[in-house]
C-alpha positions as CSV (number, residue, x, y, z in Angstrom):
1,X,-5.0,20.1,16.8
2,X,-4.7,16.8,18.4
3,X,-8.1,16.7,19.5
4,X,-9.4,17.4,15.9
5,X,-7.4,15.2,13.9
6,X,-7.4,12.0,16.1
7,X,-7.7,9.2,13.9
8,X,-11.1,7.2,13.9
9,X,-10.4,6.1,10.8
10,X,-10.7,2.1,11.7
11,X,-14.4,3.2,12.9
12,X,-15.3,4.0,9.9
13,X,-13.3,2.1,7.9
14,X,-16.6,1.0,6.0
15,X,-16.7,4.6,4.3
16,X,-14.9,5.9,1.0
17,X,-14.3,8.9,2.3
18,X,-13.4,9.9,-1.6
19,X,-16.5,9.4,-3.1
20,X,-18.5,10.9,-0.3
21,X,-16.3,13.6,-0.8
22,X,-16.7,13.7,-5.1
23,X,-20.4,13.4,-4.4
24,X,-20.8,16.4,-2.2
25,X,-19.1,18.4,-4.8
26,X,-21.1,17.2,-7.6
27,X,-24.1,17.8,-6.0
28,X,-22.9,21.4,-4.4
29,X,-22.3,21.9,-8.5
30,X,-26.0,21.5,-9.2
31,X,-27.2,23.3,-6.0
32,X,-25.2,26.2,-7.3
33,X,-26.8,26.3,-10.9
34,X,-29.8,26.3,-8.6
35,X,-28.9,29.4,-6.7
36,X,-27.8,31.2,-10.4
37,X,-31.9,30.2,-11.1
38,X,-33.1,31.6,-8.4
39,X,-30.9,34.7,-8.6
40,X,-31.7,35.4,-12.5
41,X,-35.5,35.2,-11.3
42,X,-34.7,38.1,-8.7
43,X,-33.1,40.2,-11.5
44,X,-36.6,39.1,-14.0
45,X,-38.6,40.2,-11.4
46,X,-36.5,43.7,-10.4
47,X,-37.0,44.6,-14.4
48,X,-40.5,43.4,-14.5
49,X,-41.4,45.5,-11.1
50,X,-39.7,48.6,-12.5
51,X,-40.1,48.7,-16.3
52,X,-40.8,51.7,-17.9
53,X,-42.9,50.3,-20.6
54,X,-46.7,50.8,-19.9
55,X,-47.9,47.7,-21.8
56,X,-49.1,44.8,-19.6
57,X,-46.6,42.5,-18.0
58,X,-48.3,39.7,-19.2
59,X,-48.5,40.8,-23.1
60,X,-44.7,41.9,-22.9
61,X,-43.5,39.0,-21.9
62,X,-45.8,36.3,-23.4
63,X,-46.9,34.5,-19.9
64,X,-50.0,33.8,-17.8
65,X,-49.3,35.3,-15.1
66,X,-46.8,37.8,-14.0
67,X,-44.1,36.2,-11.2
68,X,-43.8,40.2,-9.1
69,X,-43.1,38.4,-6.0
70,X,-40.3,35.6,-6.1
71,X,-41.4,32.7,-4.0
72,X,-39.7,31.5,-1.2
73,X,-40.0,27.8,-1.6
74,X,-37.1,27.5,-4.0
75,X,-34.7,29.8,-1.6
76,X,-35.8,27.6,1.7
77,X,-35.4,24.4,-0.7
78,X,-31.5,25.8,-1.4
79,X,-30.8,26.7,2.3
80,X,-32.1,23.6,3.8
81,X,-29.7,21.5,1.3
82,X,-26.7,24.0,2.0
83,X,-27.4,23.0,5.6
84,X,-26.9,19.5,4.9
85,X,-24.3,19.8,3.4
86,X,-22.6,22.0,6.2
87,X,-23.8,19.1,8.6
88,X,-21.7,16.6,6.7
89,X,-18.9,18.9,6.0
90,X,-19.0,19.9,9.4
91,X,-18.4,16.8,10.9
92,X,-15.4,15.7,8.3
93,X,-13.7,18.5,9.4
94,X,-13.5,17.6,13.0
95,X,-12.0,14.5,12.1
96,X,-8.8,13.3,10.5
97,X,-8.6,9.7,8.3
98,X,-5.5,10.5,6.9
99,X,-3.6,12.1,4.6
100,X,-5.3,11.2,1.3
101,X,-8.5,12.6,2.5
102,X,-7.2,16.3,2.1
103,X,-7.0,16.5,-1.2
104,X,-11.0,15.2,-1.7
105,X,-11.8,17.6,1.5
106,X,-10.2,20.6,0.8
107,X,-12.1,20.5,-2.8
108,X,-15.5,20.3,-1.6
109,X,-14.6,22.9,0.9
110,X,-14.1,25.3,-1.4
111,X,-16.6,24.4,-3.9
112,X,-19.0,25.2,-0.7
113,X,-17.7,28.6,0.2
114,X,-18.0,29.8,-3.2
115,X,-21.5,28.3,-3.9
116,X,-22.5,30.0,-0.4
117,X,-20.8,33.0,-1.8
118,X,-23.4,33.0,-5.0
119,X,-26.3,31.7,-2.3
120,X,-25.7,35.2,-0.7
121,X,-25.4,37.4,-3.8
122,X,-28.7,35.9,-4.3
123,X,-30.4,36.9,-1.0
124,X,-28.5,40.4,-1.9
125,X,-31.0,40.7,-5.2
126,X,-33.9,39.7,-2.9
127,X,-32.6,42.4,-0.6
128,X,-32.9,44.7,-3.2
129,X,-36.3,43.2,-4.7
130,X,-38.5,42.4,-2.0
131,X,-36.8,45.7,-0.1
132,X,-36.6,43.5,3.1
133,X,-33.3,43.8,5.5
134,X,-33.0,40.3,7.3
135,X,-32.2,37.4,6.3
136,X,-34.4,34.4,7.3
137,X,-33.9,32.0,9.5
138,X,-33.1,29.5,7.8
139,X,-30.5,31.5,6.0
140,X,-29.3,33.3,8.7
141,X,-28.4,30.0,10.9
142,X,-26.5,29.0,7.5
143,X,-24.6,32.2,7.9
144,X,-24.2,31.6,11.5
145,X,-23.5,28.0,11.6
146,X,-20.8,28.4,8.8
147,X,-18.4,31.2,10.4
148,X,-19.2,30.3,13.5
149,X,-18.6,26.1,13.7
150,X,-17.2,25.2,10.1
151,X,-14.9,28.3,9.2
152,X,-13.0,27.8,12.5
153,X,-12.1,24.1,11.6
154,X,-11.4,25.0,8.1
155,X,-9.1,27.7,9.7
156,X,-6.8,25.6,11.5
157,X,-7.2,22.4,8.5
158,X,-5.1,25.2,6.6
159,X,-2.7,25.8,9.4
160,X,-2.1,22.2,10.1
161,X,-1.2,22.2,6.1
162,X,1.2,25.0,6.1
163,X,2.7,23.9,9.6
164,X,6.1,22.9,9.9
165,X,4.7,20.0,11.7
166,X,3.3,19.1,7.9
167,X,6.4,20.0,6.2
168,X,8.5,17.1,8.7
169,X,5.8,14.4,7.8
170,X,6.3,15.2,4.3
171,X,10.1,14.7,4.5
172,X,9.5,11.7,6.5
173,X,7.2,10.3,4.1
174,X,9.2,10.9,1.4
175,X,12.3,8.9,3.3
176,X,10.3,5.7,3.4
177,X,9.4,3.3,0.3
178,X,5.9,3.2,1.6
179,X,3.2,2.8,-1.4
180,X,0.6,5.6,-1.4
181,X,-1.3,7.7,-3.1
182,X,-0.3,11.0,-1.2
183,X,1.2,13.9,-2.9
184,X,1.5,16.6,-0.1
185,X,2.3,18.9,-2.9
186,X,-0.8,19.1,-4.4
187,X,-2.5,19.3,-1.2
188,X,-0.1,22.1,0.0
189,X,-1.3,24.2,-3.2
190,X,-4.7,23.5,-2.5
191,X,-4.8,26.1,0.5
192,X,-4.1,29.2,-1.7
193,X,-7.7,28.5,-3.2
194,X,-9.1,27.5,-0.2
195,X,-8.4,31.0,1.4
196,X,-9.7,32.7,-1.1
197,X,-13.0,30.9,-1.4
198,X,-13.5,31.0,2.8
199,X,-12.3,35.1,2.2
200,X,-14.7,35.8,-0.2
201,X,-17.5,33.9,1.3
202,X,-16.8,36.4,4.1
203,X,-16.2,39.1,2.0
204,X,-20.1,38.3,1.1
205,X,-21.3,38.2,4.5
206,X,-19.8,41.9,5.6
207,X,-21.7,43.6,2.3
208,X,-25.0,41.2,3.5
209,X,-24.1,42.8,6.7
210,X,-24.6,46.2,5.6
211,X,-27.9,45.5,4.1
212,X,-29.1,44.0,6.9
213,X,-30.7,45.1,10.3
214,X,-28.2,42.8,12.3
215,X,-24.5,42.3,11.9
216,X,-23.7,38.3,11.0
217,X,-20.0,39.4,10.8
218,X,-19.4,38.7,14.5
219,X,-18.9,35.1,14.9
220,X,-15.4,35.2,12.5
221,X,-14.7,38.4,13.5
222,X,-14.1,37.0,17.0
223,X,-12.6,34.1,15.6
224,X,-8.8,33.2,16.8
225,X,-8.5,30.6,14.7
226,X,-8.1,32.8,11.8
227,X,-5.3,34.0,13.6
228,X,-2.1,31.8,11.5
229,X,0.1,32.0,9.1
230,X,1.4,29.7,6.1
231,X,4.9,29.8,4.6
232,X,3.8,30.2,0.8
233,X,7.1,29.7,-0.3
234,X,6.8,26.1,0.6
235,X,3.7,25.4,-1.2
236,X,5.2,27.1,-4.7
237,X,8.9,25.2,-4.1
């Protein structure tokens, strides 16, 4: 833990770390109602393919030309934006400027994990449409990079919270008459959603799994870092 939290923060003292933070989630926000887009289109396309109805696609539903195949372009635009973003969360996570950047990191976290969760429910409906069973590249190094680099950090972010190491900082924090901004509380209650978001995202990736020809469940699976527990009672007190 030492390694991964050892304050840089006078390198990059230059940064507010907040609104980088407030930014990614507002723009994870619009890459989700991106994702809910491109996933409606699969479902269009699913009804359109297998109608019942006889009558020409294009009289039935008033268009000039009939979308059957849903184009890639918008799924590789999503992915390659969701690995930026995993980039930049990737390396926040390795790092530690203090104790008022958990509140801002944890947030985005989660906001990520659940707009990955919808970006795979998504490539589930293109499962199901295009009848394909692999992910693409691009996708599955999202998968891969996520459980594999991200998740572990994440994993012990939420152990360092829930430590007793955290819990004897807070005391001591509360004991000076130091001026800050840092409610350990709110952090602390953070983790609850936190764990579910990062649970459901791989929740998401074991029913991808079964779709698909290879098994992208490996990487956490294997991952020890997973491997810790939190005293609830302390975030609910």
């Amino acid at each position: 833990m030492d390694e991964i939290f050892s304050d840089i923060s006078l390198a990059c003292s230059d940064l507010d770390e907040k609104k980088i933070m407030t930014y990614l989630i507002n723009d994870l926000s619009k890459i989700e109602t991106d994702i809910l887009n491109l996933s409606n289109r699969c479902k269009l396309v699913k009804l359109m393919d297998f109608g019942k109805s006889k009558q020409p696609l294009v009289d039935r539903l008033t268009l000039k030309e009939t979308p059957l195949i849903v184009k890639n372009e918008s799924n590789d635009e999503i992915c390659d934006e969701l690995l930026f973003i995993l980039g930049i969360l990737d390396r926040y996570t390795a790092v530690f400027f203090g104790p008022d950047f958990y509140v801002s990191l944890c947030r985005a976290l989660e906001t990520f994990y659940m707009t990955l969760s919808s970006y795979l429910k998504c490539q589930k409906e293109l499962f199901r449409v295009k009848s394909i069973d692999s992910l693409s590249i691009k996708s599955e190094n999202l998968v891969i990079n996520t459980t594999k680099d991200l998740t572990s950090k994440v994993h012990e972010i939420m152990a360092h919270l829930g430590s007793n190491e955290m819990k004897e900082n807070t005391e001591n924090l509360k004991s000076t008459k130091r001026k800050t901004s840092f409610n350990p509380f709110q952090e602390l209650r953070l983790i609850p959603n936190l764990v579910y978001a990062v649970e459901n995202f791989e929740k998401e990736v074991t029913t991808l799994s079964k779709m698909a020809s290879n098994d992208l469940t490996v990487d956490f699976k294997s991952n020890v870092a997973r491997d810790f527990k939190i005293d609830f009672k302390k975030i609910e007190s």
